[in-house]
C-alpha positions in Angstrom: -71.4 -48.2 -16.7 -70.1 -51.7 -17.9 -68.9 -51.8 -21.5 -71.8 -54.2 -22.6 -74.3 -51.1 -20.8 -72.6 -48.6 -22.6 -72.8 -50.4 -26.5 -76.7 -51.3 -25.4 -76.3 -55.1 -25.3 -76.9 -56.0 -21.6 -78.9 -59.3 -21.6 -79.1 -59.4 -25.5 -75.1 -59.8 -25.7 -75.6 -63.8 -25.7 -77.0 -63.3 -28.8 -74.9 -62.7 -32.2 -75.0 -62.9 -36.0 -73.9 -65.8 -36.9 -70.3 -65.7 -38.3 -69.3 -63.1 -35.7 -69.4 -63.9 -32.0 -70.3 -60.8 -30.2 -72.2 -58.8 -32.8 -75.7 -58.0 -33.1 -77.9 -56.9 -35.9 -80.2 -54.1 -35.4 -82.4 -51.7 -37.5 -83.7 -48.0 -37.5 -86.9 -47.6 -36.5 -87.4 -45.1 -39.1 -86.9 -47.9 -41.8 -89.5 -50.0 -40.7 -91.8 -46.9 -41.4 -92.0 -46.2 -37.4 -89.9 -43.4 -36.2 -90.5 -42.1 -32.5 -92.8 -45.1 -32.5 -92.8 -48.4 -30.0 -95.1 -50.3 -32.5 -91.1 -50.4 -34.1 -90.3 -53.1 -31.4 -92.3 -55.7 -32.0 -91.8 -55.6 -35.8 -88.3 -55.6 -35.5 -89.3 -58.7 -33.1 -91.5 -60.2 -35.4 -89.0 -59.8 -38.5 -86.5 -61.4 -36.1 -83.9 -58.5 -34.8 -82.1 -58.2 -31.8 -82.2 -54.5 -31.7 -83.4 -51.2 -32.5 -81.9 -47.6 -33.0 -84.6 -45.1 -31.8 -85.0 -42.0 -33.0 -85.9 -39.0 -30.7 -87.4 -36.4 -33.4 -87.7 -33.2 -34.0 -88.5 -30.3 -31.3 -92.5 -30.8 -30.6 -92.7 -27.5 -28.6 -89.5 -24.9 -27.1 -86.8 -27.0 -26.0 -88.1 -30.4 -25.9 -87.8 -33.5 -28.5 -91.1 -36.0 -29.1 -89.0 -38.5 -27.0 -88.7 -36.6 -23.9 -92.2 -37.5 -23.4 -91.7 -39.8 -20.5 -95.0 -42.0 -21.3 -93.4 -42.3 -24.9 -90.2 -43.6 -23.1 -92.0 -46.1 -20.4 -94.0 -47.4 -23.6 -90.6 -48.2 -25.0 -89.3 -49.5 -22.5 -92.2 -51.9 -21.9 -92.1 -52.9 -25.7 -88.5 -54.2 -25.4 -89.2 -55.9 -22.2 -91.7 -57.9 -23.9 -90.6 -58.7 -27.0 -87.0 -58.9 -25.8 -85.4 -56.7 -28.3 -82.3 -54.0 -27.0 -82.9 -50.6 -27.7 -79.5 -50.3 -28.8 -78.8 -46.6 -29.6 -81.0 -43.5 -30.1 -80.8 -41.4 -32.9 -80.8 -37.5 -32.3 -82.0 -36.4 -36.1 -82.6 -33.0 -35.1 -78.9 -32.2 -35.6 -79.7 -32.0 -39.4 -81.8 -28.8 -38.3 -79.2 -27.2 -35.7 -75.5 -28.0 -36.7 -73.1 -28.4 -33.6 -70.6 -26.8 -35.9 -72.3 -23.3 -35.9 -76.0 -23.2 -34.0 -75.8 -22.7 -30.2 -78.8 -24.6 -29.9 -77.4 -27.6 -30.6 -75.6 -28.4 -27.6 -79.1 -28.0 -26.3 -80.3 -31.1 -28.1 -77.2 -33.2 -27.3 -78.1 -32.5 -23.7 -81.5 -33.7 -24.2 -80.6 -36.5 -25.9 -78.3 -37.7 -22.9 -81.4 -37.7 -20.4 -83.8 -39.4 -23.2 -80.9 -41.7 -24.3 -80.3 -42.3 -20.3 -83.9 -42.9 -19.6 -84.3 -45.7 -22.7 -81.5 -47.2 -21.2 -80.1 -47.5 -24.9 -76.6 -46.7 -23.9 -75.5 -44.6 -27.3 -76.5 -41.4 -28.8 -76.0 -41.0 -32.1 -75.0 -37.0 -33.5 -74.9 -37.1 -37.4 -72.8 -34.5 -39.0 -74.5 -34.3 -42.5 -75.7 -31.8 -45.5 -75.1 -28.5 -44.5 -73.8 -29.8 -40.7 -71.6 -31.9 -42.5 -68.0 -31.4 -41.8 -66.0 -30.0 -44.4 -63.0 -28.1 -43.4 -60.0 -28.4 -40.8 -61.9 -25.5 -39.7 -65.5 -27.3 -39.1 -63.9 -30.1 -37.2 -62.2 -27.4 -35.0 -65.2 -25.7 -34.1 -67.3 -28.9 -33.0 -64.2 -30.0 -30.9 -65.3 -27.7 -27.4 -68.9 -28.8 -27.8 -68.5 -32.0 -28.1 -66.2 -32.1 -25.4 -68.7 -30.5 -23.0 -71.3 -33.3 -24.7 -68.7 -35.9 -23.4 -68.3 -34.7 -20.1 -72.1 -34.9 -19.6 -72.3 -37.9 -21.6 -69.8 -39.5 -19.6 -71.6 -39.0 -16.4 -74.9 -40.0 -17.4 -72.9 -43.2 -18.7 -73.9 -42.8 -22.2 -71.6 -42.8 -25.5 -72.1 -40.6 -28.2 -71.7 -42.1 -31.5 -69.8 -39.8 -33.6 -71.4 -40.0 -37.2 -69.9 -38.1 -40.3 -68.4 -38.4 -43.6 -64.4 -37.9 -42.8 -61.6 -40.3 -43.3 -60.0 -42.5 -40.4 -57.3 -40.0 -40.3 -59.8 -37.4 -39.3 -62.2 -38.9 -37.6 -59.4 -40.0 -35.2 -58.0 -36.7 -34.8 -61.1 -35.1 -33.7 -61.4 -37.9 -31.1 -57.7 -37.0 -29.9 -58.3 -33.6 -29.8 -61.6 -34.4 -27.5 -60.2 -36.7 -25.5 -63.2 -38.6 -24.1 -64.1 -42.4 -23.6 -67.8 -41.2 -24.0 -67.1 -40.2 -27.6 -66.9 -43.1 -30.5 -67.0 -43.2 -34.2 -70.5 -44.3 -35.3 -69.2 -45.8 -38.9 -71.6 -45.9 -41.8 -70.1 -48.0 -44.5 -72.8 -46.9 -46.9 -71.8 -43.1 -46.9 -67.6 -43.6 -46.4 -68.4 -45.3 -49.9 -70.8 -43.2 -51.7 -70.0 -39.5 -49.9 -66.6 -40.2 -48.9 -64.9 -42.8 -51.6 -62.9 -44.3 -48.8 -61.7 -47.9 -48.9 -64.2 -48.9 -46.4 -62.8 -51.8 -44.7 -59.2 -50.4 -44.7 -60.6 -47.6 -42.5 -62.8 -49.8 -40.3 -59.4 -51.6 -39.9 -57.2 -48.1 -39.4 -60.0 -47.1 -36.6 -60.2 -50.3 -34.6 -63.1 -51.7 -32.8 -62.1 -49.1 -29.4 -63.0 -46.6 -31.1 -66.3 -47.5 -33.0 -69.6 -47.8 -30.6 -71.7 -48.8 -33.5 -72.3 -49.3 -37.5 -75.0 -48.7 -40.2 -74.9 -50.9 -42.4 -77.0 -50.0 -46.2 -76.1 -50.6 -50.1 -77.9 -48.8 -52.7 -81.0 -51.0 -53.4 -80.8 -54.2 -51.5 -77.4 -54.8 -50.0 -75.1 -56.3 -52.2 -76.3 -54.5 -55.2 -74.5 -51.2 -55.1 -70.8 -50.1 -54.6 -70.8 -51.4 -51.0 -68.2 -54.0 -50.4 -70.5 -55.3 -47.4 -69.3 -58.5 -46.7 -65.5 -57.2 -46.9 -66.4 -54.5 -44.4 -68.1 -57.1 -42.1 -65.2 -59.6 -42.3 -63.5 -55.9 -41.1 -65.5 -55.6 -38.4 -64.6 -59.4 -37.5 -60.6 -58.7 -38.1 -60.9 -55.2 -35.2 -62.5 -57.6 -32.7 -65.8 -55.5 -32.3 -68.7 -56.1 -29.9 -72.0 -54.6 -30.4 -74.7 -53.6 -32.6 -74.6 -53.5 -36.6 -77.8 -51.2 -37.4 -79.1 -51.9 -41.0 -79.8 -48.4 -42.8 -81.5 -49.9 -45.5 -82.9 -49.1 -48.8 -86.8 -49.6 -49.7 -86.7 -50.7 -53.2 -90.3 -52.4 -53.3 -91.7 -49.5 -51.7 -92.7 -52.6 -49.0 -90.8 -51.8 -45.8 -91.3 -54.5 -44.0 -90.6 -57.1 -46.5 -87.3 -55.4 -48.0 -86.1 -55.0 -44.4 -86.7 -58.9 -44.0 -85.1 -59.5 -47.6 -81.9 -57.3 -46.4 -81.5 -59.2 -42.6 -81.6 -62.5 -44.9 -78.8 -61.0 -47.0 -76.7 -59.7 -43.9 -77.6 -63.1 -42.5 -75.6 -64.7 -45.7 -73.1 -62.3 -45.8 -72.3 -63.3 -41.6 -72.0 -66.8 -42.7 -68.9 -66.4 -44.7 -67.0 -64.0 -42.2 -64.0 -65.6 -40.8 -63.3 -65.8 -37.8 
């Protein structure tokens, strides 16, 4: 699959954020109040996105994830034919439940999430390594290195990329990658957890990974962005200095309690932000 395929920008890539060439804004479905749910397409549309991250849900009977519901995926696909927003990347939330680290049903999901992933056309899967999946230890990285490089494999023939998301350093994060050894697996980078989990110097790491090996990036602040410990627009200018292409996913925060209009309020802050990137 073509590089632009594989990051989910296909006919979207003409468009960017201003500031960067090349990069796209996105947002969770989830945020706009919508998981597992096409009506998230045309609000991100309407609220003027180029992209959405879908997520796939928990298991609705043995086996299976809401999303592998094949009407589910055809509405989706319809939604962002119409409205002409990417589905960028999909989101596979039940690894919070089965952790790849320790529960042989997770490789399960990760295969699932390749065929629902492949069948969105959305070109990423995102696995999240988190609360009591997170990755801890030398030893918890280890032990997810031979599932994930089966995930790869699988991933890699189905053309998809799985987005590597976590709360460990550079140093780590690229370690694990070595050890897999796969184009099909990328860091997913969420500036907003390396700065409030893992108290990293955000755009120093973005810089130390590289934009080859990150697929995609949530981007969130405590309250709106700007107002927490988030250096946001140092960590985009990052992202401009690595050369990346693709999707920026806001992960936002509902301060208002109004979804819709604090994810408008954030895009117009992102939107700012873009404008004084150099590049």
């Amino acid at each position: 699959m073509a590089l632009a395929g594989a990051l989910g920008l296909g006919r979207f890539s003409r468009l960017h954020a201003r500031g960067i060439p090349g990069v796209c804004v996105g947002i969770m479905d989830g945020i706009l109040g919508y998981s597992c749910q096409p009506e998230a397409v045309a609000l991100a549309a309407r609220l003027g996105f180029q992209g959405i991250q879908v997520t796939l849900g928990r298991a609705v009977t043995p086996g299976r994830l809401r999303l592998s519901n094949t009407v589910l995926q055809a509405q989706f696909r319809e939604a962002a034919a119409e409205h002409k927003v990417a589905l960028a990347s999909t989101y596979l939330d039940v690894l919070h439940v089965n952790c790849l680290k320790n529960d042989p049903l997770a490789p399960h999901w990760i295969r699932e999430g390749i065929a629902i992933t492949k069948a969105l056309n959305a070109g990423i899967l995102m696995l999240v390594f988190f609360g009591k999946c997170s990755l801890e230890s030398r030893a918890d990285c280890d032990a997810v290195v031979k599932p994930l490089q089966a995930a790869a494999h699988e991933a890699q023939n189905a053309g998809i990329v799985l987005g590597f998301e976590n709360t460990l350093s550079a140093k780590d994060n690229m370690r694990v990658l070595e050890q897999v050894g796969s184009p099909a697996l990328k860091v997913w980078y969420d500036i907003g957890n390396s700065t409030n989990i893992g108290h990293y110097d955000v755009p120093a790491e973005i810089r130390a990974l590289g934009g080859e090996r990150i697929c995609q990036f949530h981007i969130k602040d405590k309250g709106y962005l700007g107002e927490g410990d988030v250096k946001v627009g140092a960590c985009l200018q990052a992202i401009a200095d690595i050369g990346f292409r693709g999707f920026t996913m806001l992960e936002t925060a509902v301060p208002s309690g109004n979804r819709l209009a604090d994810a408008a309020r954030n895009l117009g802050i992102y939107r700012k932000l873009m404008g004084d990137v150099h590049v």
